[in-house]
Structure formats: C-alpha cells, structure tokens
VEXPATI-900352 format. One line per field, with one value per residue: residue number from 1; x, z, y negated of N, C-alpha, C in turn; residue in one letter. Coordinates in pm, whole numbers, plus 50000, padded with zeros to 5 digits. Layout:
BEGIN
num = [NUM, ...]
nxx = [X, ...]
nzz = [Z, ...]
nyy = [Y, ...]
caxx = [X, ...]
cazz = [Z, ...]
cayy = [Y, ...]
cxx = [X, ...]
czz = [Z, ...]
cyy = [Y, ...]
residuo = [a, ...]
***
This chain:
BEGIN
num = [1, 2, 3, 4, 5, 6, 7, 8, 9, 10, 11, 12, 13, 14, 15, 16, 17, 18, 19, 20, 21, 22, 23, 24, 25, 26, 27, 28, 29, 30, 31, 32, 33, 34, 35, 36, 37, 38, 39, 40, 41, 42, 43, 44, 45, 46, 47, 48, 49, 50, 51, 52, 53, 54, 55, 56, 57, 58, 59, 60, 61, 62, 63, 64, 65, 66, 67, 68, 69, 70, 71, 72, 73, 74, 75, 76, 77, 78, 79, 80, 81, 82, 83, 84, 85, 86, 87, 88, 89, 90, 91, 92, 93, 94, 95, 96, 97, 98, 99, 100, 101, 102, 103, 104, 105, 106, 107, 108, 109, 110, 111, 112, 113, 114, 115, 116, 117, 118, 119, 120, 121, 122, 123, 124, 125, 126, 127, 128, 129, 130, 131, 132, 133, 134, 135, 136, 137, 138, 139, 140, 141, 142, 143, 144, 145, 146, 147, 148, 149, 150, 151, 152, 153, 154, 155, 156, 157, 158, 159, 160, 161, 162, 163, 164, 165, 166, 167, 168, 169, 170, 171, 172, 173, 174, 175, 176, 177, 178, 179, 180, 181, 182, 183, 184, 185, 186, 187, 188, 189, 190, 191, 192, 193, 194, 195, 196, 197, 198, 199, 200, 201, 202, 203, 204, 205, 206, 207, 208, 209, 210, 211, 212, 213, 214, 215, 216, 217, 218, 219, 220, 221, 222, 223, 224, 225, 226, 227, 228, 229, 230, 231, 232, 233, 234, 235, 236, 237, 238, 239, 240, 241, 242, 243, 244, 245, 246, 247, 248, 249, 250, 251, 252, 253, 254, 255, 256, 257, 258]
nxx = [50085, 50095, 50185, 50034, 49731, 49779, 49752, 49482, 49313, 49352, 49260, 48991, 48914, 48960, 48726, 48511, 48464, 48471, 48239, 48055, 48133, 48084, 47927, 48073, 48214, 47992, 47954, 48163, 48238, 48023, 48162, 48415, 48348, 48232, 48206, 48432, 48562, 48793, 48952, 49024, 49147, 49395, 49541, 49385, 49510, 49817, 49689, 49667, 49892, 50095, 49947, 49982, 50253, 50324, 50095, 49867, 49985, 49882, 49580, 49337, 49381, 49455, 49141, 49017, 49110, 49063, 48768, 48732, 48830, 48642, 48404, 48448, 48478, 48188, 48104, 47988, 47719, 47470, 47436, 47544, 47516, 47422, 47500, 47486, 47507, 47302, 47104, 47121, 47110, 46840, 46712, 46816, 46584, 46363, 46430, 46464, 46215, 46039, 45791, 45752, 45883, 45764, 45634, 45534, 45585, 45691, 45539, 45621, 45505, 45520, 45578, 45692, 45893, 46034, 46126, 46309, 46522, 46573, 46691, 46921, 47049, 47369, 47459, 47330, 47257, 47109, 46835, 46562, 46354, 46410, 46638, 46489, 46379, 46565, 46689, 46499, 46457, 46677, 46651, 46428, 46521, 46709, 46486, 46449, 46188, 45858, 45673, 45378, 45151, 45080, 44882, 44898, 45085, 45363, 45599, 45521, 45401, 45256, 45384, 45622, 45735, 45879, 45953, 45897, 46183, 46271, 46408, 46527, 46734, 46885, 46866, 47100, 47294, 47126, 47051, 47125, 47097, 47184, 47000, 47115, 47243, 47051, 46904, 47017, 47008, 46755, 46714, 46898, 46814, 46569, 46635, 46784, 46584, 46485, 46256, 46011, 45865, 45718, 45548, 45514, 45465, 45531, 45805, 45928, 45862, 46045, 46293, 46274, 46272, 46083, 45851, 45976, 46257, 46227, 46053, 46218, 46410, 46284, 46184, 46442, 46506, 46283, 46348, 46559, 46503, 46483, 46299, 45949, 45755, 45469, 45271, 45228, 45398, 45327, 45179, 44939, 45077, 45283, 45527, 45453, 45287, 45320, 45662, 45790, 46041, 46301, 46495, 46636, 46772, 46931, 47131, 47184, 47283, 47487, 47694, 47727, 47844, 48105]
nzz = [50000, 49895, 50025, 49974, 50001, 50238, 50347, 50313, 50406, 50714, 50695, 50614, 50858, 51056, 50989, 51006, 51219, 51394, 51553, 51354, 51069, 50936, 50748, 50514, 50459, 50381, 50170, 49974, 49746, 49559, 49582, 49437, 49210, 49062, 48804, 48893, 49084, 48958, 48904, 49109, 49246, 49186, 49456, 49666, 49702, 49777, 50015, 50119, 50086, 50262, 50553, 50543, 50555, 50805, 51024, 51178, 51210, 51279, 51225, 51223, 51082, 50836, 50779, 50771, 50560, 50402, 50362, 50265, 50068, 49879, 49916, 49833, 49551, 49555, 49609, 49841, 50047, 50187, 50414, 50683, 50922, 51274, 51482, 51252, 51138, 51231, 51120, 50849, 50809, 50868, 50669, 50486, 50433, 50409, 50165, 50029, 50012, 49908, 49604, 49410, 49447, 49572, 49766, 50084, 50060, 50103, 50353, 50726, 50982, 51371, 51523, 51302, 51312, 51511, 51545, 51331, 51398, 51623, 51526, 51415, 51660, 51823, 52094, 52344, 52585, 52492, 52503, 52271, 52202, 52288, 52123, 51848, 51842, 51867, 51632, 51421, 51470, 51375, 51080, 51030, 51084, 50883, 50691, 50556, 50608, 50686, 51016, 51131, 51344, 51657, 51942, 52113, 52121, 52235, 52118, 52005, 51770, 51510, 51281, 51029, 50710, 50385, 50229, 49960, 49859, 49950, 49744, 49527, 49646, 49790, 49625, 49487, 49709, 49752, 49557, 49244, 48984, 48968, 49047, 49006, 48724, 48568, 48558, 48384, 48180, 48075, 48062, 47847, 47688, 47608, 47533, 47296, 47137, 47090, 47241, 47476, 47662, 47795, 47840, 48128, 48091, 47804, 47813, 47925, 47833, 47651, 47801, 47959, 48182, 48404, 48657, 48921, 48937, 48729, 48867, 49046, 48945, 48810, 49069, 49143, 48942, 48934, 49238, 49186, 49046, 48755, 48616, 48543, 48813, 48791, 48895, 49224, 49391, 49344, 49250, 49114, 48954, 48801, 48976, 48847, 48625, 48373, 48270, 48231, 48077, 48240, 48209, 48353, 48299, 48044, 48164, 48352, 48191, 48060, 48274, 48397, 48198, 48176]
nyy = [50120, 49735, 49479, 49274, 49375, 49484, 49293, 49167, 49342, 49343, 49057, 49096, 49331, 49053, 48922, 49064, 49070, 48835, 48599, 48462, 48532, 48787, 48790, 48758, 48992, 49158, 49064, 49063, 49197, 49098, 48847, 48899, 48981, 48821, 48534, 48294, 48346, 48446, 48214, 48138, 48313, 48401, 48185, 48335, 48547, 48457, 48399, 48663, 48788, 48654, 48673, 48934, 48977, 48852, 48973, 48858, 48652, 48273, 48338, 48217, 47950, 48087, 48147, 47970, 47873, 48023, 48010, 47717, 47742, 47950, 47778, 47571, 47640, 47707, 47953, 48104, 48220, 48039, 48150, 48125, 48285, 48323, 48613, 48760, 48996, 49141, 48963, 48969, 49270, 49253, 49067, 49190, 49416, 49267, 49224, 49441, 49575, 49425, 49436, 49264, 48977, 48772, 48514, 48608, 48849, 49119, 49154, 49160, 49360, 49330, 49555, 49693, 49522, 49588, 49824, 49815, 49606, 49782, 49999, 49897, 49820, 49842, 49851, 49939, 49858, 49582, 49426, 49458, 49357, 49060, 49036, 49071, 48820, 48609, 48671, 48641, 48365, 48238, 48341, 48172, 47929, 47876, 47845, 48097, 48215, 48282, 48283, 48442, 48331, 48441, 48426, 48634, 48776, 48915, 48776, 48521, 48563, 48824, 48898, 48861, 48690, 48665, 48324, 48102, 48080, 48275, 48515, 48422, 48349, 48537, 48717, 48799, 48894, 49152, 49289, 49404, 49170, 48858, 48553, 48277, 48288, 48451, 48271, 48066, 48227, 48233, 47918, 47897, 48028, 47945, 47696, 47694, 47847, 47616, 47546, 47427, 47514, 47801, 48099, 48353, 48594, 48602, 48540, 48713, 48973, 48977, 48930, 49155, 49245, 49255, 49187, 49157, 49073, 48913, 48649, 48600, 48454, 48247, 48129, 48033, 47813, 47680, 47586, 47447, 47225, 47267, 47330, 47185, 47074, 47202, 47381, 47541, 47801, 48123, 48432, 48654, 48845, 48735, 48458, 48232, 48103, 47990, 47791, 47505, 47325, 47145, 46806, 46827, 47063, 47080, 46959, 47172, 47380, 47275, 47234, 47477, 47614, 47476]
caxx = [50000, 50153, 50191, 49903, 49621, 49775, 49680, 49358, 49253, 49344, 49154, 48860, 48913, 48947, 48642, 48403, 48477, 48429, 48077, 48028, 48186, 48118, 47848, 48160, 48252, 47902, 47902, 48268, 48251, 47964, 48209, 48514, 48303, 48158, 48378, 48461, 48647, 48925, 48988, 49084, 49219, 49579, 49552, 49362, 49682, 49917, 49675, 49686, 50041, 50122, 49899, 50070, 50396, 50303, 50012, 49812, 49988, 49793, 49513, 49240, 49410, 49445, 49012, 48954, 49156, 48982, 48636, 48713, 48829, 48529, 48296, 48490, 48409, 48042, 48119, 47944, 47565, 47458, 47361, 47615, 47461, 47492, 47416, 47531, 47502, 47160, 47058, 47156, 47023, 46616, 46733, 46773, 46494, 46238, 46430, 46427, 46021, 45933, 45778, 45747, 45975, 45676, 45626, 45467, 45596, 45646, 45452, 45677, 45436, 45579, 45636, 45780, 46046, 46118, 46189, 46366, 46604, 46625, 46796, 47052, 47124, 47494, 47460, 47228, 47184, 47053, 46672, 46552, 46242, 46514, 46727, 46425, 46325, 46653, 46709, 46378, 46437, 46796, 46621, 46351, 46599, 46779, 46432, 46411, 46088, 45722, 45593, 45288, 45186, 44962, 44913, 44884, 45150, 45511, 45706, 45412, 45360, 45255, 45452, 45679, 45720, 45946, 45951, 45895, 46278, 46400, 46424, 46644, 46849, 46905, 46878, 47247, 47369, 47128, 47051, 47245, 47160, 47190, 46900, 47150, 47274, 46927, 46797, 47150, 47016, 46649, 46715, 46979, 46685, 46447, 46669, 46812, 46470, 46386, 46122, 46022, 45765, 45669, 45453, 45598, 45441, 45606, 45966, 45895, 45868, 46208, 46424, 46250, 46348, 46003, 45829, 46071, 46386, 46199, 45997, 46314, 46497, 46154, 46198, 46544, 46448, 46194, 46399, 46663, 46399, 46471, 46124, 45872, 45635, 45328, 45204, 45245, 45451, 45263, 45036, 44881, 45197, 45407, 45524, 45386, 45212, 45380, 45709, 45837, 46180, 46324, 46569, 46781, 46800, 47002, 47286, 47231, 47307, 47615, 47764, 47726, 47915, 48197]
cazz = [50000, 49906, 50118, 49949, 50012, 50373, 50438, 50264, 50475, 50825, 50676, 50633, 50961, 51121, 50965, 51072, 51432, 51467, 51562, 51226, 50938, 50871, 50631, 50433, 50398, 50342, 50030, 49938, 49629, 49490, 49546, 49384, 49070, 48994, 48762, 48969, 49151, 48874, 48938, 49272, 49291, 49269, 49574, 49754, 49703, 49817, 50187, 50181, 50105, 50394, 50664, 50541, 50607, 50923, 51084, 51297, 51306, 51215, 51146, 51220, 50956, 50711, 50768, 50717, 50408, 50286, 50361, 50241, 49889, 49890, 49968, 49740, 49430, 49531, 49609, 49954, 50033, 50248, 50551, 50791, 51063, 51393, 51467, 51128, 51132, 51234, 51034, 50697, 50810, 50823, 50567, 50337, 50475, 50361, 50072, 49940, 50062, 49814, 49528, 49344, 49520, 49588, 49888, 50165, 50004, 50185, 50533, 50841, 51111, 51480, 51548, 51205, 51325, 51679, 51491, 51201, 51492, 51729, 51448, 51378, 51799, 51857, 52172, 52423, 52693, 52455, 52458, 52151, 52145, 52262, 51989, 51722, 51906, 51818, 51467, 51313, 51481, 51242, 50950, 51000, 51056, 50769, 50564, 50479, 50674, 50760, 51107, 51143, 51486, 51755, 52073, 52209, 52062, 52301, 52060, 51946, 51626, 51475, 51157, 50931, 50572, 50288, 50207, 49785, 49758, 49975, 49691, 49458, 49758, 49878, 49545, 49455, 49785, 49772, 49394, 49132, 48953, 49026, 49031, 48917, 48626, 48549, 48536, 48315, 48007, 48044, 47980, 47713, 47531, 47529, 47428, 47166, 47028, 47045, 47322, 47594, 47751, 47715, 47938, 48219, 48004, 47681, 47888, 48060, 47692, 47576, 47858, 48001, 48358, 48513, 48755, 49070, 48918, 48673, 48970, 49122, 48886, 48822, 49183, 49128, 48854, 49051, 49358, 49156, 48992, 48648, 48525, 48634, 48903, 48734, 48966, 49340, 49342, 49374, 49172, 49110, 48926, 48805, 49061, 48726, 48475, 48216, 48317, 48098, 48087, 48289, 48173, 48407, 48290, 48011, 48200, 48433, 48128, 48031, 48371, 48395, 48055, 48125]
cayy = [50000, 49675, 49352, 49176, 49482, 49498, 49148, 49131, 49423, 49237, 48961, 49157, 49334, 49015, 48838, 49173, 49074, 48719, 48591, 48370, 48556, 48939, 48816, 48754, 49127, 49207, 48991, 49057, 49295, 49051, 48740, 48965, 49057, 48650, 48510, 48190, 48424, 48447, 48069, 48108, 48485, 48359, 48182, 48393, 48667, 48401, 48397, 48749, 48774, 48581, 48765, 49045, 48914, 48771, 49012, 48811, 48491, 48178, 48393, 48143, 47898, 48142, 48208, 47850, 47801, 48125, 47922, 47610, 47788, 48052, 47720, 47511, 47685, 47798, 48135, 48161, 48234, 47926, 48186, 48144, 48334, 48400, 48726, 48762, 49166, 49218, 48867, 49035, 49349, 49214, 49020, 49308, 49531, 49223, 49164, 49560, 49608, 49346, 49461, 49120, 48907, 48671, 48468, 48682, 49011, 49162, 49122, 49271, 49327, 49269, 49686, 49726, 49407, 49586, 49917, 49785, 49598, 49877, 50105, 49801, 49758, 49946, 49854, 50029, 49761, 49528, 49412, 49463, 49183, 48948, 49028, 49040, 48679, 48553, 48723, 48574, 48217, 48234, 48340, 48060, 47819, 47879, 47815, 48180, 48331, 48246, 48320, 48421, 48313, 48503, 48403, 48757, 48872, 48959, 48682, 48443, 48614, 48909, 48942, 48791, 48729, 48552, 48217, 48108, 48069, 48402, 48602, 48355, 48294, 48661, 48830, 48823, 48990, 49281, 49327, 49379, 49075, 48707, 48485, 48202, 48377, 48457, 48141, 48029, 48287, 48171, 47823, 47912, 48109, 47836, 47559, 47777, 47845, 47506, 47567, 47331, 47579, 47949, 48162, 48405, 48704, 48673, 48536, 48884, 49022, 48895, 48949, 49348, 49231, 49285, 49078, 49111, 49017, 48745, 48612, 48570, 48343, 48153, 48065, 47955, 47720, 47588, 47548, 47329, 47113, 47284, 47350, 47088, 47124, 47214, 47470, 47629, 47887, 48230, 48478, 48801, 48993, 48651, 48351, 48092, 48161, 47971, 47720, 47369, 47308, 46936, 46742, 46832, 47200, 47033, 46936, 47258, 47464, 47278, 47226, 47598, 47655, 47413]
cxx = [50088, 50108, 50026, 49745, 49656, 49717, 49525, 49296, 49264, 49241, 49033, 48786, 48900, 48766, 48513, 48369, 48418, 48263, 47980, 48045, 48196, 47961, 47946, 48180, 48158, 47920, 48036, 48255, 48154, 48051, 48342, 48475, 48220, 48338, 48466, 48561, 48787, 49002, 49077, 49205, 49399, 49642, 49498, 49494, 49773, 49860, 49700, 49846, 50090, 50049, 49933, 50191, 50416, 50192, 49975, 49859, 49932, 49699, 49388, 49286, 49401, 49294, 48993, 49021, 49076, 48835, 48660, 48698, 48741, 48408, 48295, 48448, 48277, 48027, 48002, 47811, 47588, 47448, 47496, 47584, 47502, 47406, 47399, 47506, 47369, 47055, 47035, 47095, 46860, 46616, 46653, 46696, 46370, 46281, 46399, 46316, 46008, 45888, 45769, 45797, 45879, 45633, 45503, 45480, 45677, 45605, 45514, 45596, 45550, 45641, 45688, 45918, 46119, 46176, 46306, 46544, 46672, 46684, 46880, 47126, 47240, 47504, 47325, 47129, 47106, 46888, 46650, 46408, 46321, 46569, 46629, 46377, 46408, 46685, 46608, 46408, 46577, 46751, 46521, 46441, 46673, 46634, 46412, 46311, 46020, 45723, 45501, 45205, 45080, 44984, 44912, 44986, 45292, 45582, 45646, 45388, 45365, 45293, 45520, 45701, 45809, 45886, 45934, 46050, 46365, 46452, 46540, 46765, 46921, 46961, 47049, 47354, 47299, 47040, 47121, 47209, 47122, 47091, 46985, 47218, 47166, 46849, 46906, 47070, 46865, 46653, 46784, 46886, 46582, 46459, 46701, 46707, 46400, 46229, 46142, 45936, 45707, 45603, 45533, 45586, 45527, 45782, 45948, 45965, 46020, 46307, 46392, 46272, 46212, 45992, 45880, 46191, 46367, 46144, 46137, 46372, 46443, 46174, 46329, 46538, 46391, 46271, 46526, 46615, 46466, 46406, 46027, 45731, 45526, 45250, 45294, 45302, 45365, 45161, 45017, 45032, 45310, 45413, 45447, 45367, 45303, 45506, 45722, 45964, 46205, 46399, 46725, 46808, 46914, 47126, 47278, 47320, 47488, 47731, 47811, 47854, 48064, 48326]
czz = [50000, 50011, 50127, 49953, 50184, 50403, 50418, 50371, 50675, 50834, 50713, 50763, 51078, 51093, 50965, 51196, 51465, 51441, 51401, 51109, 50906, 50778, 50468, 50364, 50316, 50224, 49933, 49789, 49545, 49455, 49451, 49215, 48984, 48949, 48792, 49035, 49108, 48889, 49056, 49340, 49307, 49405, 49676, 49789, 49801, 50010, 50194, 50176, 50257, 50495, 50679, 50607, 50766, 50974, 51204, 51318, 51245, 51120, 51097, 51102, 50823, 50661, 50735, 50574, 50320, 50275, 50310, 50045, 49868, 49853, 49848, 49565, 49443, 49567, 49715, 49957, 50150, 50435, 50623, 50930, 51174, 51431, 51332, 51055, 51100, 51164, 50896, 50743, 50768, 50742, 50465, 50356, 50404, 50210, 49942, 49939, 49969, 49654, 49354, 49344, 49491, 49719, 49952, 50116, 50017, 50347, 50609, 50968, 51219, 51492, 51466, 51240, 51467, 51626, 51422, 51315, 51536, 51630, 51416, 51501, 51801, 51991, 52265, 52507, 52630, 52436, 52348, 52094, 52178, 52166, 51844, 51717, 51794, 51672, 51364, 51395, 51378, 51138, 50931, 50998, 50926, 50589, 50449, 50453, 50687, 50930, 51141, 51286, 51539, 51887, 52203, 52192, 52216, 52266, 52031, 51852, 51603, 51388, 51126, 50790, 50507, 50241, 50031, 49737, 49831, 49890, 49577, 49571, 49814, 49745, 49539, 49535, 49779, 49694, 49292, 48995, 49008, 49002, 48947, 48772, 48545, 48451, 48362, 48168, 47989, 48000, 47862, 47620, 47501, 47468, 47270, 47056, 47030, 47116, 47447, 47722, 47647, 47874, 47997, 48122, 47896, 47737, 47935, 47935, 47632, 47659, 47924, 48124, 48448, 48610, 48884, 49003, 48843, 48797, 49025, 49081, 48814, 48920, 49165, 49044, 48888, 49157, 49281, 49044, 48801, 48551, 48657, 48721, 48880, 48834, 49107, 49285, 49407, 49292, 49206, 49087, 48880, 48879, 48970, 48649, 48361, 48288, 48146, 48147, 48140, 48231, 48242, 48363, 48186, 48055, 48304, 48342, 48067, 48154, 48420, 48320, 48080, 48249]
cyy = [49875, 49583, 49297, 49266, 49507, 49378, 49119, 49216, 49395, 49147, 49001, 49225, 49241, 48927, 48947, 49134, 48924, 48669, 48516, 48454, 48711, 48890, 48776, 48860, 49193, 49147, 49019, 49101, 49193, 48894, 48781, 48968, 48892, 48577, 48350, 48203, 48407, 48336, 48071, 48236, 48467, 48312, 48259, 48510, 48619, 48394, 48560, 48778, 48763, 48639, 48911, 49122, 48900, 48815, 48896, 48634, 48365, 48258, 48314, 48034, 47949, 48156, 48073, 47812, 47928, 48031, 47833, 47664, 47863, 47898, 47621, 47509, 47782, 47939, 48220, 48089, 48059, 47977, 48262, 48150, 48308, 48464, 48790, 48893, 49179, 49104, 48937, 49147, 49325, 49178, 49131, 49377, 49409, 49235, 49323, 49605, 49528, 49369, 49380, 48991, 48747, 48618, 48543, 48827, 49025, 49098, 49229, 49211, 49356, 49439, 49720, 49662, 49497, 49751, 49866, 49748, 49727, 49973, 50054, 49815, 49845, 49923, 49856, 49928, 49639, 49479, 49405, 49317, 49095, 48914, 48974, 48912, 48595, 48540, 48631, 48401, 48183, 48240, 48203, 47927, 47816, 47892, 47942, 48279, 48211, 48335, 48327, 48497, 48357, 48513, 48484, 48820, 48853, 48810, 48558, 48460, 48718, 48983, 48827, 48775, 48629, 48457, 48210, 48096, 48205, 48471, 48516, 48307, 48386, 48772, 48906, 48835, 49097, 49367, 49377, 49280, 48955, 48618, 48321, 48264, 48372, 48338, 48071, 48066, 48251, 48029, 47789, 47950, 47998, 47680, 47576, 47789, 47754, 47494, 47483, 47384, 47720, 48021, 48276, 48564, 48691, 48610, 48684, 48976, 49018, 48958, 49129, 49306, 49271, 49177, 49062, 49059, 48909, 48670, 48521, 48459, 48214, 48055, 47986, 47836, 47597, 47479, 47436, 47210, 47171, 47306, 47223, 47126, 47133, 47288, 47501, 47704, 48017, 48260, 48619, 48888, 48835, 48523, 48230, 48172, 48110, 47828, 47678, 47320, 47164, 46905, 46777, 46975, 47197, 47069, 47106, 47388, 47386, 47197, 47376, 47652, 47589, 47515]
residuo = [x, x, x, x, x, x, x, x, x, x, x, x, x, x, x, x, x, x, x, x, x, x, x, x, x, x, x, x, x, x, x, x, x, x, x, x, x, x, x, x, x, x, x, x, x, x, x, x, x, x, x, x, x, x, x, x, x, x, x, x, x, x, x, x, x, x, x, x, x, x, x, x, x, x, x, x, x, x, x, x, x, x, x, x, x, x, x, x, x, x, x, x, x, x, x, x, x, x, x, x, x, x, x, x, x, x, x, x, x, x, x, x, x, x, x, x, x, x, x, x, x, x, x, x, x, x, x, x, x, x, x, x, x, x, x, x, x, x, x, x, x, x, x, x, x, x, x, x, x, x, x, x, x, x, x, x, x, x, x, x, x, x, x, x, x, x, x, x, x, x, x, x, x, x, x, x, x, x, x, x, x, x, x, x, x, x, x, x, x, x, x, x, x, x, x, x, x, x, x, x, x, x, x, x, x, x, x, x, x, x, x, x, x, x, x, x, x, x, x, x, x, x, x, x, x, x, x, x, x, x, x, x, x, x, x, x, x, x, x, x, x, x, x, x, x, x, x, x, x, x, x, x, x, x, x, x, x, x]
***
C-alpha cells in the first residue's frame, strides 16, 4: 500500500469518528466518481500524502483543508449533521420507501420511526424516542421533513414525511443518479429543440426515467427557479404536469458546461 492510500485511509478513519463528518465517507465514492472531483484530485493526494507521512499530526488542519476544497468546488451535500450516522440513516429509509419521490411519500408513522432508529442504535443504553426526538428535529431543521403533529403522541407527532425538495436534495447520495445532472440534460433537450415548455408525460417519453427519478429533477428545477412557478409542486403520478423553461435556465446550462 503506498503512502498516498495510507493517508487517505486515516483520513477516512478519522472523519468516521468525529461528531460532524462521517456523512463524508458515506458520500465518498459518489464525490470520487463526479467529475469536479478531477479538478481537485491532485491536491487532495498531496493532503493525503502528507497524513501519510506524518500519521496523525495536524490532522484537524488537514480535515479543514479537505472541507474547504470538497465545499469549494460544490462537492458536499449541504447536511452537515449531527448525529450524522443515524441522520443519513432515516434519511435513506424515507428516501428508498418513496415510490414517486413526491412530497409526503412516503409517510413514516411514529412506530415505524422508533423501529427504524432502534435497528441503527449501537449502543444499548441509549433511549431510543430521545434519539428519534433528536434525529427528526435535524432533518427538519435542515428543511428536509414535515411533522405531522399529535398531541397524544410520546414526541408531538405521529409521523413524518418528505419535504417537495427531499428527493432532489438526497437523490444523489442514495441513487444512482443525480438530480442535478438530470435537470443539466432536460434543459439541454428543450433548448436544443427549440422548446420553451413541454409536458411531464412526453419529457417522461424522451428521457424513460420514470416518475421517481423525473419527479426528482423536476423538483430540482423548481427549487433553483429554472422553470417558472406555474404550479404547486405535487400530483397523482408526476410532481407538474407540464414545466416552461426561465431565463435563468440559460445561463444554468452554460455555467454548467463551462
């Protein structure tokens, strides 16, 4: 094993452990394989290099210059947990239940959330409605859950459910593809063909993706003001019926490209 595979693997070891940053590892292989990555991959060598070299010393420097360059060029999700483990866990348990990746799809009632937990807890002594307390007030803070609140309930609510942008925000840690990406070859196709608006059915038609992974990059669209707000987001089988391209989708397509 050379130098630069010993250090990377410290890294990784050390950024499992600390309270902030093992949603790093979790995402690793998806930030490895985006080609943004290539940009930066020289330096990243040169930190592992050096932690290589030097196990352990100025490790915390070396984790912030990995963050700043990770953050720098876009690389990293926005959900810098805490509780980071069992965050990403519920995470992905709403985000693989959803059949349509449409706001409130899936619905995790309150005994589904204290299960779902209690098979994440590694540790015994832990309360588990504490923990699921905590877990869902992170995801709501971070703008990625509904609560839906009952005043009988243990927690004050009886379930939970995704938000209209969890699924463009989540997809591209526990998918295999990227809701920005997505969105990238949809507005390429409809400038290309000279289209300013086309209906979610025949976009559906064109690209084969099906209504969870289009849904998804609909939402993204949405969420960066690239189609104009004609409608709520939510339907029967597609989030819109039919989107219209903004102005700004324009420049999103050749800021993308450059």
């Amino acid at each position: 094993m050379d130098i630069k595979e010993i250090g990377k693997r410290i890294l990784q070891d050390a950024l499992s452990i600390l309270p902030y940053t093992p949603f790093i590892v979790v995402e690793w292989t998806r930030i490895e394989n985006d080609k943004k990555f290539k940009e930066i991959e020289g330096e990243i060598k040169k930190i592992w290099e050096a932690i290589g070299k030097f196990p352990w010393k100025r490790l915390e420097a070396y984790i912030l210059r990995l963050f700043k360059l990770l953050e720098d060029n876009n690389l990293l999700t926005t959900f810098n947990f805490r509780l980071s483990e069992a965050c990403i866990g519920l995470a992905k348990e709403i985000n693989n239940k959803s059949k349509l990746a449409q706001p409130n799809d899936p619905v995790i009632e309150y005994n589904e959330g204290v299960k779902i937990i209690k098979n994440k807890i590694k540790n015994e002594d832990t309360k588990v409605e504490e923990q699921l307390r905590l877990i869902v007030y992170e995801l709501e803070r971070k703008d990625l859950i509904h609560k839906h609140a009952d005043a009988n309930s243990p927690l004050g609510f009886h379930a939970i459910s995704p938000k209209e942008y969890f699924f463009c925000r989540t997809d591209s840690i526990f998918q295999d593809w990227n809701p920005q990406e997505d969105a990238k070859e949809i507005v390429r196709f409809l400038i290309n063909s000279k289209k300013n608006s086309i209906s979610i059915e025949k976009l559906d038609a064109h690209f084969g993706w099906g209504p969870r992974r289009l849904n998804s990059a609909i939402a993204f669209l949405h969420k960066e003001k690239l189609i104009h707000k004609d409608y709520n987001l939510g339907g029967i089988k597609y989030i819109l019926p039919r989107i219209r391209l903004s102005e700004e989708a324009h420049f999103f397509l050749k800021e993308e490209n450059q």
